[in-house]
C-alpha positions as CSV (number, residue, x, y, z in Angstrom):
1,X,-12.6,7.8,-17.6
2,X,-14.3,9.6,-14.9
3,X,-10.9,10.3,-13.0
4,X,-8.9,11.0,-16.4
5,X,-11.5,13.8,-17.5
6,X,-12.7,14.9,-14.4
7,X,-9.6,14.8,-12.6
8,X,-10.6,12.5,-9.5
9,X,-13.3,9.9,-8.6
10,X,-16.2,10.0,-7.5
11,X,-16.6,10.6,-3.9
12,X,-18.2,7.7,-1.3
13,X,-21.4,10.2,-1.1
14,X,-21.7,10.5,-4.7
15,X,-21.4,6.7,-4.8
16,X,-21.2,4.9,-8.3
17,X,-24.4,6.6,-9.0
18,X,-22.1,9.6,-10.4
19,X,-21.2,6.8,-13.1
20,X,-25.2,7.2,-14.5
21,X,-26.2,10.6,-13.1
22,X,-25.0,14.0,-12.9
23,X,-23.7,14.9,-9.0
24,X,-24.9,17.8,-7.6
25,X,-21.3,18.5,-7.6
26,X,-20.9,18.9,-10.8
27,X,-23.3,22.1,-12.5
28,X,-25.0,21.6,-15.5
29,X,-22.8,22.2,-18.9
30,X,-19.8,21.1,-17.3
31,X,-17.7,18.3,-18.3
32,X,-19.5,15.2,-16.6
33,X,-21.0,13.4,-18.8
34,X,-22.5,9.4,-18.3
35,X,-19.7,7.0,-17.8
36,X,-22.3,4.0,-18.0
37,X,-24.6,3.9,-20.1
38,X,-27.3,2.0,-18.1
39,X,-30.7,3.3,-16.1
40,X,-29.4,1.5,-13.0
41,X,-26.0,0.1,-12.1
42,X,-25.8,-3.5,-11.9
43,X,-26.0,-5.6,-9.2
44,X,-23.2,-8.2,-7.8
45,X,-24.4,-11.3,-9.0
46,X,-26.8,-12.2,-6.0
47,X,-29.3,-9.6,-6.8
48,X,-27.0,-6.7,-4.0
49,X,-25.5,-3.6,-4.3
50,X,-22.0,-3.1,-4.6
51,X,-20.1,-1.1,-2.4
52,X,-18.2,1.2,-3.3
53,X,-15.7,3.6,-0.9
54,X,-13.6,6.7,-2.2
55,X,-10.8,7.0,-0.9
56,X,-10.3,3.0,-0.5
57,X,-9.4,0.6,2.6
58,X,-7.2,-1.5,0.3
59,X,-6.3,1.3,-2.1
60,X,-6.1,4.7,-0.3
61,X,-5.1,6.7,-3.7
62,X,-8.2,5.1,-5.8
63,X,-11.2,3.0,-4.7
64,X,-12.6,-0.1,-3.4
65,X,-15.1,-1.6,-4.7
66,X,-16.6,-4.7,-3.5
67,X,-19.6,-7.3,-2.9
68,X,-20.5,-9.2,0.2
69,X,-20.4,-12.8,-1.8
70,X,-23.0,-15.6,-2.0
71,X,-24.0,-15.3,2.1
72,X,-24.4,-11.0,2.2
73,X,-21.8,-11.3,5.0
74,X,-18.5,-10.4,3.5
75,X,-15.5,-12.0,4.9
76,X,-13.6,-14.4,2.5
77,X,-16.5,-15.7,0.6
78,X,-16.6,-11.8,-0.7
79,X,-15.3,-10.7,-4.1
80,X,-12.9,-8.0,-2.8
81,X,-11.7,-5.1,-4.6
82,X,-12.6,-5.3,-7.7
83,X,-9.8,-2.9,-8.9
């Protein structure tokens, strides 16, 4: 929703944070609005941040977004793109 009424995604600064909180980016009365409805956005599900790169690796015209599996390592263990 944040690409189709904001016309792009959120940058790799801005991070999925832009999901919860207005960007700096963006000035106040504009159209952002939350896009998750959370205090804090969920962790992968060992307890880590996700990462999240705009444009992607794997998917140069949208985004990656990904968790370094069960050993905090990455590699083949990790979840991948979760797009």
């Amino acid at each position: 929703m944040f690409d189709i009424e904001l016309g792009r995604y959120p940058t790799s600064a801005e991070g999925l944070e832009a999901l919860t909180k207005r960007p700096a980016t963006f000035p106040e009365g504009g159209k952002w609005r939350p896009y998750l409805l959370v205090d804090k956005i969920p962790k992968d599900p060992w307890g880590r941040d996700y990462f999240y790169r705009f444009p992607g690796l794997h998917n140069p015209r949208e985004f990656d977004l990904y968790s370094l599996g069960p050993n905090g390592k990455g590699g083949d263990e990790a979840i991948g793109n979760a797009r």
